[in-house]
Structure formats: C-alpha cells, structure tokens
N, C-alpha and C positions, 0 to 999 in steps of 0.2 A: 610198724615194728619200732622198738625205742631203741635209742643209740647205746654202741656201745661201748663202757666207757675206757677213755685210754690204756695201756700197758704202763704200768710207771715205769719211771727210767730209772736207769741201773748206772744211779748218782750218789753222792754222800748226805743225805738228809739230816737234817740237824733240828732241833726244836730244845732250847728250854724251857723249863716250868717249873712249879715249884715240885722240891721232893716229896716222894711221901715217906716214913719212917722214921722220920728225922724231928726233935723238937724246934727247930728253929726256923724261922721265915725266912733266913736269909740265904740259906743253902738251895743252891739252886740244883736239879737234875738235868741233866744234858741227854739227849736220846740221838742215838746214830741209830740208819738202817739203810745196812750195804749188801749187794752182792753177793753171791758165792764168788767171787775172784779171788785170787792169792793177792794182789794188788789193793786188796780191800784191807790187809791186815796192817801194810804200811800206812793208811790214809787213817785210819783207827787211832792206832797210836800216834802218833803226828798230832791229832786234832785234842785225845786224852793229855798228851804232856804239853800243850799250846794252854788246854786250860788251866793244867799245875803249875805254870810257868810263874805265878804270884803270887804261890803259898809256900816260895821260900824253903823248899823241900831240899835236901840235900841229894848230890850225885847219887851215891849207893841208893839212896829208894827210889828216886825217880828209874836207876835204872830198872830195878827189881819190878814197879810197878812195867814198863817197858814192855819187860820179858815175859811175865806173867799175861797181859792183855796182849801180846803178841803170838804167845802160844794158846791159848785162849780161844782165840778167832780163828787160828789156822785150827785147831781141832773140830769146831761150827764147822769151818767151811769144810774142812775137809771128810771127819767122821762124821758131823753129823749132816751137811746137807749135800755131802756125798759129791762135792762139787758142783753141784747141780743151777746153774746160772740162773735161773730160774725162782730160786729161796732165797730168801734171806735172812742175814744174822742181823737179829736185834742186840746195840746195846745202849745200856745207861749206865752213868755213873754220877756222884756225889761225891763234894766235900763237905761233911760236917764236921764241926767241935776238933778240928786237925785228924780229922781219918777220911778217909778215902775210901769209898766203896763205890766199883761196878759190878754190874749183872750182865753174861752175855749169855746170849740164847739162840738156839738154831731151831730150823723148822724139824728137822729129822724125826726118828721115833727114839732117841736116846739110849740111853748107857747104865748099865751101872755101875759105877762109882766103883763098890767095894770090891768088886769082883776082876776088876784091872789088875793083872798081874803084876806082882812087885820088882820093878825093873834092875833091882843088885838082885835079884837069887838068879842061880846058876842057868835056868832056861833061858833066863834075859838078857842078862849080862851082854851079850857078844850081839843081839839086836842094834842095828841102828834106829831105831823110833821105840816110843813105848814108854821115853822118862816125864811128858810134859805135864800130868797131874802131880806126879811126885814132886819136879821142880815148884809149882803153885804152891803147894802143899808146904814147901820148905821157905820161901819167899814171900808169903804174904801172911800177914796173921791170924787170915779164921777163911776158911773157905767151905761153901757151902752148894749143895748139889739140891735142886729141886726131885720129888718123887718119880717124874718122869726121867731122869736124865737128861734134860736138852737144855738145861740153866744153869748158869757157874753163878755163885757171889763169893764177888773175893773183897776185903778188907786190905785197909793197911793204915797204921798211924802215921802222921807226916811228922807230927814232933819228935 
C-alpha cells in the first residue's frame, strides 16, 4: 500500500510570485491559504498591511483596505466555508501601477451577489449582520464577484 500523504497544517502559508494581470515584472503577487478560523481573518490582514506598509498609502485607505479584507475573509469563513475547519480561504493580492488588488476565495458553493438583500430598506435595517458587501462596495473602487459566488476581487488606488 503507498503512503499517505500528510494533512496540511492549519498554518499561514505564504508564497510570492510573479502576478498575473498585471503589465509589469515588478509587481509581485502574494498568496495566503488559511483556515476556516476567525483568528485567520486577523493574521490576513496583519500580513496584507505589512506588505502596504512601503507604498506610502495614507491612513483612510489603508484603513478602508483593513475593513474591506477583514470582512471579506470573515464572509469565506463564515458563509462560505460555513466554518468548516477543514477548508480553506485562498487569498492573493497585488500592487501594481499604485492600485491594489486582492482576490479572496472560499471553498463553499457560493452566492449570489445580486440577490443580497439591500441592508438600508426596511426588512434590513434593524438586522444586526447583512451590511459587509455593501460596505466593500462603498470602500474599495471596483469590486467584482466570480460566476460561482465563492471569489471577491476588490481594487483600490493607493495614490
């Protein structure tokens, strides 16, 4: 019988290389793949704003970016891989030409986007949960949902 092979450990993995999308050689992508833990969404961003820490980004978007990739990954973990310890959120992110873009992704079977109730009309309102697309939406400058629902790419300029 062949062996078989280890469980990976449910650590912060990190690899860059170069982007793809991007015209330039020098923009490097960064790939994280963590956990479904909540504790995964702080180590996330921690390690995204360690990389922005040299492109001279002012307060307001560093925090914007923050909030954005914090709610983000708590959505992965939470709606899409259901908490499930077991899956994991991919992400990646880039800076090119002063913008910023990550993709984060869960294992789940996804969402759709458009069909997310609008968190100001009246059924909503008095929810406590329910605004975190809306907020991305208003805080980064182009966001975008793959056809399955399990992939955010969010943008933002740093200049």
């Amino acid at each position: 019988m062949g062996k078989v092979p280890p469980k990976p450990q449910k650590s912060l993995d990190i690899t860059a290389y170069p982007a793809y999308n991007t015209p330039t050689v020098e923009a490097k992508k960064i790939s994280l793949k963590v956990p479904s833990e909540i504790k995964s969404i702080g180590k996330v961003s921690s390690e995204v704003l360690k990389s922005l820490s040299s492109c001279g980004i002012d307060e307001d978007k560093s925090l914007d970016i923050r909030l954005c990739t914090e709610e983000a990954v708590r959505n992965a973990i939470v709606h899409g891989n259901r908490s499930n310890k077991d899956l994991y959120v991919k992400v990646d992110y880039w800076v090119d030409k002063s913008r910023f873009y990550i993709e984060i992704e869960d294992e789940g079977a996804g969402f759709a986007p458009d069909r997310v109730p609008d968190p100001t009309g009246n059924s909503s309102i008095l929810k406590e949960s329910g605004r975190g697309v809306l907020l991305i939406k208003k805080l980064m400058d182009r966001v975008d949902f793959n056809e399955k629902g399990n992939r955010i790419r969010m943008e933002k300029a740093l200049g």
